[in-house]
N, C-alpha and C positions, 0 to 999 in steps of 0.2 A: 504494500500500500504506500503509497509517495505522498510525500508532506503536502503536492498541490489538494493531493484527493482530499486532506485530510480539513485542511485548511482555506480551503477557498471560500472567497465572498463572497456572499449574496446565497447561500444553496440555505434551502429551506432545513427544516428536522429531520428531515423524510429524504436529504440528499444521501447517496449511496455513503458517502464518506462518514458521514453521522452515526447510517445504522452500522458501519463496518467497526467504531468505536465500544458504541452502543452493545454490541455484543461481545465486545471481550469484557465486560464484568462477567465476575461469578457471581453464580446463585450460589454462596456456599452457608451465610447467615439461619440460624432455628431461631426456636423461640428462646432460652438462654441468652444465644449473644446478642440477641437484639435485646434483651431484658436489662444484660448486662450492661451494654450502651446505653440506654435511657435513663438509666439508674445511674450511671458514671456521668452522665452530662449534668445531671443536675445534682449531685450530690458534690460538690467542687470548695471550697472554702466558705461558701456562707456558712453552713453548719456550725464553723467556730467564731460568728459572730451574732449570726441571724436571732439568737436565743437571748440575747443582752438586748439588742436592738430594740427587738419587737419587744419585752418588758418595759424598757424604757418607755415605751410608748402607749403600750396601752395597758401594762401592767398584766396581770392573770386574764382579763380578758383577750392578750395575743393569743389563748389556744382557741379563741374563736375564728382570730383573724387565720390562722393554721389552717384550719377546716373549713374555710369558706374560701380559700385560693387555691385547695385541693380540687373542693366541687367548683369552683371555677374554671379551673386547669384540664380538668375534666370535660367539663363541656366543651372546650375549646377542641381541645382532643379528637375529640367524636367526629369533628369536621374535618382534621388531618388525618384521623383515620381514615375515616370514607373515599379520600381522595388517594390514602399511599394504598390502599388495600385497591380499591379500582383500576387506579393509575399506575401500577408503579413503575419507576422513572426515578435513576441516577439525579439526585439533588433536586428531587418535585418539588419541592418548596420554592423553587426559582422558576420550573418551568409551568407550574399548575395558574399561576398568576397571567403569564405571559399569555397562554394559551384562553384563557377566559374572558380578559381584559385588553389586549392588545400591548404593541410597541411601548406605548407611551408607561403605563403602569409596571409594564415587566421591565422595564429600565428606572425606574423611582427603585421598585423592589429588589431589583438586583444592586443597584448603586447601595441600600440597606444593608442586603445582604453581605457585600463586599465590608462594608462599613464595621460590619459586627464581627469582624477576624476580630476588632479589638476586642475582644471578649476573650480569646483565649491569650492574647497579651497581656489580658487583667490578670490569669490567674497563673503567669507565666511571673507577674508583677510582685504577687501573693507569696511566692514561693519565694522571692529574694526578699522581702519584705520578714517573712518568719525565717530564714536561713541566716539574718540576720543576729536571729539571740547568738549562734552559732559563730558566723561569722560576719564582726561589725563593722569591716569597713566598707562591705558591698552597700548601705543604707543610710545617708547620714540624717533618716528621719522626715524629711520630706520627697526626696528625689535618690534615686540612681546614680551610684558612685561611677566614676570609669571602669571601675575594676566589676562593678554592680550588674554593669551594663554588657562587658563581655560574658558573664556569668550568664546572665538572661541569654544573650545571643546563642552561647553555647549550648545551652538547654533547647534553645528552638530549634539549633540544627538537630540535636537529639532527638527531640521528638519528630522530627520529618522523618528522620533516619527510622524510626519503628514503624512508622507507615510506608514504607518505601517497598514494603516486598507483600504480600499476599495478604487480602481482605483476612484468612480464618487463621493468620497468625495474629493481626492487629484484635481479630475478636477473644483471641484466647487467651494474650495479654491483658487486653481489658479483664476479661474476667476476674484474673487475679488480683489485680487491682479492687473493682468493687467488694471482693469477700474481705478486704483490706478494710474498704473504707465502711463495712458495716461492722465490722470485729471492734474495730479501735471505737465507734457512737455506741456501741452495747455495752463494752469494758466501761466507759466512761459513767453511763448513767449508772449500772448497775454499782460502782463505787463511790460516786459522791452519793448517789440515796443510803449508801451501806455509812457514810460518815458522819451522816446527821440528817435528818428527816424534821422539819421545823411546820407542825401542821397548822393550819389555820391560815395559811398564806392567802387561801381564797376568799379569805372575807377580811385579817388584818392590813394594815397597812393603807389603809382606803378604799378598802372593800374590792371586789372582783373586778369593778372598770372605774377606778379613781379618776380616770380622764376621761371618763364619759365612754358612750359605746360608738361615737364617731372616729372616736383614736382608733378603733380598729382597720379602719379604713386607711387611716393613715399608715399604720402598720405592715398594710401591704408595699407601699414602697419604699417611706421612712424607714421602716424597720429592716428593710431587708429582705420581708419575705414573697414578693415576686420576684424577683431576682433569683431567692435562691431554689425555687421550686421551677423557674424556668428552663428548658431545655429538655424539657421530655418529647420534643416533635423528634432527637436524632433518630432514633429507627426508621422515621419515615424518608431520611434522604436515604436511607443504603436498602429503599424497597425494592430499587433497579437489581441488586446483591441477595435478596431472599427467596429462600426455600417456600415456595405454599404464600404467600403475602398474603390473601384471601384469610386464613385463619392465622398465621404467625404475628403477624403486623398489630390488631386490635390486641391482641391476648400482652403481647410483650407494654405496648406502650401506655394500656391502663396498666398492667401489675409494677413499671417502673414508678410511674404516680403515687400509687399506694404505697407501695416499701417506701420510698423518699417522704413520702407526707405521714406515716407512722412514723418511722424513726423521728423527724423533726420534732412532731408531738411530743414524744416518749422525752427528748433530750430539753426540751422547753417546760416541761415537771419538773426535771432534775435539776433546772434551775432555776424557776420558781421555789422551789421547796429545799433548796438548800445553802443559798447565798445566807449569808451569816446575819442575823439581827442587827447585830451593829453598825452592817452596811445600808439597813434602810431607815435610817432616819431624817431623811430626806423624800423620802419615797423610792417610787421604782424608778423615779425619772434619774435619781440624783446617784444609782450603782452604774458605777464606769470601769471597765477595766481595759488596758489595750489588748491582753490575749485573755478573753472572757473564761471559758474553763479551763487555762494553763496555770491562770493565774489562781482561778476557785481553787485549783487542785492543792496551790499551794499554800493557799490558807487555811485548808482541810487538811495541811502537813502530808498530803498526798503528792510525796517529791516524784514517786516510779510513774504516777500517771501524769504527771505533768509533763515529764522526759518524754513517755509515749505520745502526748499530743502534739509537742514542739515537735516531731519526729515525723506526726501525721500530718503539721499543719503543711509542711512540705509535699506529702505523698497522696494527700486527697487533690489540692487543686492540681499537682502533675496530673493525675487521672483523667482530670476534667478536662485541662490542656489536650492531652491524648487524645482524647475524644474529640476535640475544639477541633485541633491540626487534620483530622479524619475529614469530619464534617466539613469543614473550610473547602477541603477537596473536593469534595462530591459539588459545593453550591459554589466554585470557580468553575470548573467543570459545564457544570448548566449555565453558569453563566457564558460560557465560551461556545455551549453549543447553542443558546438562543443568539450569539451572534453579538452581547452587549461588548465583548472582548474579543479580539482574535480567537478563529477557531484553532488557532495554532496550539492553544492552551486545552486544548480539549483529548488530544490524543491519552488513549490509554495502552499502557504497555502491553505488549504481548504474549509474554509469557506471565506477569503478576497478575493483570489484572489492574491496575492502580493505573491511578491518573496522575503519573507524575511528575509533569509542566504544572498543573495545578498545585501539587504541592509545594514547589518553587519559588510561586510568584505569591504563595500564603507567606513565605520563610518569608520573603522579601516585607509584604505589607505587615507582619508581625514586628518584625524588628524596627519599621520604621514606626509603630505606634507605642514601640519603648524607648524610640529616643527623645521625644518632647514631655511625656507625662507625667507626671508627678508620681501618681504610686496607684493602687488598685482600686481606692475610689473614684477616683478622680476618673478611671476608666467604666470602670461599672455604673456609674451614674447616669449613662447615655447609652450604654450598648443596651437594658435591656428592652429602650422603646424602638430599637432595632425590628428585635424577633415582634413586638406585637402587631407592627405594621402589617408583617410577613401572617400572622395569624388574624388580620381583619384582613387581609386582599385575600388570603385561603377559603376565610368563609362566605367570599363572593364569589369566587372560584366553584365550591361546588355547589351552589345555587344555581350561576351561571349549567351548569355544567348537566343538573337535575331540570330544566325548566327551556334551556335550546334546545339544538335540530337533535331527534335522536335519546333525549333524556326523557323522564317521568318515568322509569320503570324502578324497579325495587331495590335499594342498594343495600350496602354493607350496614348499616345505620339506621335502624327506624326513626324516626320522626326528625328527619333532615328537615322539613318545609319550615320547623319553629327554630330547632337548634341550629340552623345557621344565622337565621337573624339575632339570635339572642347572642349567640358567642361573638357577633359581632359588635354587637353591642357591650358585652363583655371585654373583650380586649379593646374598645372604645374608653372605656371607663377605668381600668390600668392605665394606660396612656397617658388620662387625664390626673388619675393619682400622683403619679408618679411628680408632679407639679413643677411648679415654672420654670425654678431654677435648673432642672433638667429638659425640659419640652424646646424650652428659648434657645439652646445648644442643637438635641437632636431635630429637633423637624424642618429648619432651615439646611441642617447638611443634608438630611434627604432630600429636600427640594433643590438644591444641588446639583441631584439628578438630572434634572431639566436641562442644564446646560452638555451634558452626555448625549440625552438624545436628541435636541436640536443637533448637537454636531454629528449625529450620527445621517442625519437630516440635509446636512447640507451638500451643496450641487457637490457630487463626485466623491463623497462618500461611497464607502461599500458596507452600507448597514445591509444585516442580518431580513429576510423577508420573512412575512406574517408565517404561522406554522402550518398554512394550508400552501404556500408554496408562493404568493405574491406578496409584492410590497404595494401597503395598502398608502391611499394620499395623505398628504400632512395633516390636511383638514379633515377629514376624516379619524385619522388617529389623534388628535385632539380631542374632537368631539369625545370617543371611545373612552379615554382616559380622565376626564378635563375633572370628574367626581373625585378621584385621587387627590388632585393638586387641591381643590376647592375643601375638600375634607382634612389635608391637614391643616391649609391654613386657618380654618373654621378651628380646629384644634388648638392652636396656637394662641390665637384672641381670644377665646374660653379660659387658657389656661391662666394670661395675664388678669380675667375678670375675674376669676374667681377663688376660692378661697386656701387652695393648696399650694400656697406659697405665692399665691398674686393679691392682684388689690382691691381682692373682696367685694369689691363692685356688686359681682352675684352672690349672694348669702349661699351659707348653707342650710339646707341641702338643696336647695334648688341650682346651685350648679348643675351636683351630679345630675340633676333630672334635666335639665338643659341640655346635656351631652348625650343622655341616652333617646332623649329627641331627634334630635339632632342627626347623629351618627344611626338611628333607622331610616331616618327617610333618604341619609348617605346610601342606605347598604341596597335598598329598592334602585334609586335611582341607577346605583353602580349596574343592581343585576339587570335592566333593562338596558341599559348601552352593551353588559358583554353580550345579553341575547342578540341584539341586532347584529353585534360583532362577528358572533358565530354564524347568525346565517349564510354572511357573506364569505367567512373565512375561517370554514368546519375545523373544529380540535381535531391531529388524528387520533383515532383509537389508540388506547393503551398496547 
């Protein structure tokens, strides 16, 4: 196969050079290492902070806020199920957008998508950041030393390097990894509850929601716990890689949900009920610690479990990295085969299986998101209104997809027709949480995008054509798109008006209720431009 075949411009999904890629992925993935994956994507460093956070914030009422971004996450779920178990496709996440929506949105989403490598340079971040008690000149506290900085580089090539040869050695790795990072959260609680058990916590102290039961809301991204429950879509980019998808796909990507959001539960009792009295006489708001149970451990004179968390705080975010540098692959990949990048980046090797021009140009944008950043929040703070973009264009994706030429019949999913407006509405409302001082950062560099696909647009361009096989007209693909751009900047003035870090303008709660408005009659308008979309320019079949 010759690099022209491979890479040429202008050739649809459907060009021979595509499917000649297309098919050197293995189906080697079960339900395990897809379980394992979803479990390791989101199981990453929040853990050892997510539990301080979210007290702070809403106090004992956080294990509401727990269990309500579970069955959130959940629902959300249900819609990227539908679509990797139908669909499945090497990095869907990037190409199920493209294909529903047109040029205009699958280039916002993919410009996202791209965007969100910083997410595994967050936890790439993390790792120098606690490698730090260790070794402290890599950290001097806010930034990345020289020496900090090579240390991170060298870890990213690391991790390229373990992705570099055969999907079911990357998954078997994984795996060991996750029985890792559930051993060291079971050891943990199971010993601070053995060191002191302090009852009444759910009603001392200010009672079970001392900040009221709207902290909880806030909690989901003040505190950290979207974020750290984010990332259970990875099974669905390696659907193009699975055994059976129809039944492996659902089963792996709720059971990683559940283990991830028990365990969180389980480890947010343990500290709830066991920070020491002395620390809250301030309140919940007023326990600070910089490594939240390294540092418990060690005023529970729990020296051996502190060593093992300092030990973990290292080896849980690598995992997650691991995962990150995988995933990166698969959605550069789709990006290169919708044509938003050279298809040049799309080849996959021929004897691994592995896409690795993708993995390359990940090393490259990883590294360059560690040399201006400050440290792990500073990244995380933005990367995770990334993924929810990607999970409201998903749930117009299979609306679209249920309701044009060819759909209405029976899917993987019962009751698609409500839970995709809802999850839309759903990850509408994270978004909107997640408040200003992050929104004001992320949604102008997605709209950034715009300037991508205009120049993909302009005379003598060799942009990528529609997936039916033409390139459709400017005006045209504006029209198709134009819900995207108007929706986020609708997002963005909401968030300055109202009261999650803006200027309250809009009371609460009628924000939230503003948004959820709002972002339905977004998600209609959206699925009636991709129907029209589809008519003229059929998705092809899976």
């Amino acid at each position: 196969m010759s690099e022209r075949q491979v890479t040429g411009g202008g050739g649809g999904a459907d060009a021979p050079g595509v499917q000649v890629q297309e098919s050197r992925l293995r189906r080697e993935l079960g339900f395990w290492g897809l379980t394992g994956i979803g479990f390791s994507n989101i199981v990453g460093s929040g853990w050892l902070f997510a539990a301080m956070y979210a007290a702070q914030t809403a106090g004992p009422a956080s294990l509401l806020s727990w269990i309500g971004a579970g069955l959130l996450c959940g629902l959300v779920a249900l819609v990227m199920i539908e679509l990797g178990a139908s669909r499945p496709e090497g990095g869907g996440t990037v190409r199920w957008p493209l294909f529903a929506s047109g040029r205009l949105v699958g280039t916002l989403v993919g410009w996202s998508v791209l965007l969100s490598v910083g997410g595994t340079a967050a936890e790439i971040s993390a790792i120098m950041q606690y490698a730090a008690h260790y070794l402290p000149d890599i950290y001097n506290g806010h930034t990345l030393t020289a020496s900090g900085l090579a240390l991170a580089a060298g870890l990213s090539v690391l991790l390229t390097a373990l992705n570099w040869f055969a999907v079911r050695m990357f998954a078997q790795l994984n795996n060991l990894v996750s029985v890792f990072k559930i051993v060291v959260p079971v050891i943990t609680v199971i010993a601070l509850i053995a060191s002191g058990w302090h009852s009444g916590r759910l009603t001392d102290h200010g009672g079970f929601a001392p900040y009221g039961y709207a902290a909880c809301l806030t909690a989901l991204a003040g505190g950290g716990i979207v974020y750290s429950v984010n990332g259970f879509q990875a099974p669905l980019d390696f659907s193009g890689e699975t055994r059976n998808p129809r039944r492996t796909i659902p089963a792996a990507v709720l059971t990683g949900i559940g283990l991830a959001v028990l365990m969180y539960l389980v480890l947010q009792v343990a500290f709830l009920f066991t920070v020491p009295d002395k620390l809250l006489g301030g309140g919940w708001s007023g326990v600070s610690f910089e490594s939240p149970f390294g540092q418990l451990a060690l005023i529970l004179n729990l020296h051996w479990l502190s060593s093992l968390l300092y030990a973990d705080a290292v080896i849980s975010p690598g995992g997650s990295a691991y995962v990150g540098v995988a995933i990166d692959a698969r959605h550069t990949y789709a990006l290169a085969k919708n044509g938003t990048i050279p298809r040049f980046f799309m080849k996959v090797n021929e004897r691994y299986g592995m896409p690795r021009r993708a993995l390359v140009i990940n090393l490259a944008v990883i590294i360059v998101f560690l040399l201006p950043v400050g440290g792990w929040q500073d990244i995380v703070s933005v990367m995770g209104d990334m993924y929810l973009l990607i999970y409201a264009a998903s749930a117009v994706a299979v609306a679209v997809f249920r309701s044009g030429p060819g759909g209405g019949t029976v899917g993987w999913v019962p009751g698609l027709r409500w839970i995709a407006p809802l999850s839309f509405v759903v990850a509408s409302e994270f978004v909107y949480w997640s408040g200003w001082h992050n929104l004001r950062l992320a949604l102008p560099l997605v709209l950034g995008g715009l300037l991508i696909f205009l120049a993909m647009r302009r005379p003598g361009a060799q942009a990528g054509t529609e997936p039916g096989g033409h390139r459709g007209s400017l005006a045209a693909e504006l029209r198709t798109g134009a819900w995207l751009v108007c929706y986020l900047v609708a997002l963005t003035l909401l968030s300055w008006l109202g009261t999650f870090g803006g200027s309250a303008r809009i009371p609460a709660p009628y924000d939230s209720s503003v948004v959820a408005v709002i972002a339905l009659a977004v998600f209609f308008w959206a699925v009636r431009s991709g129907v029209r979309h589809l008519a003229t320019t059929p998705a092809p079949a899976a």
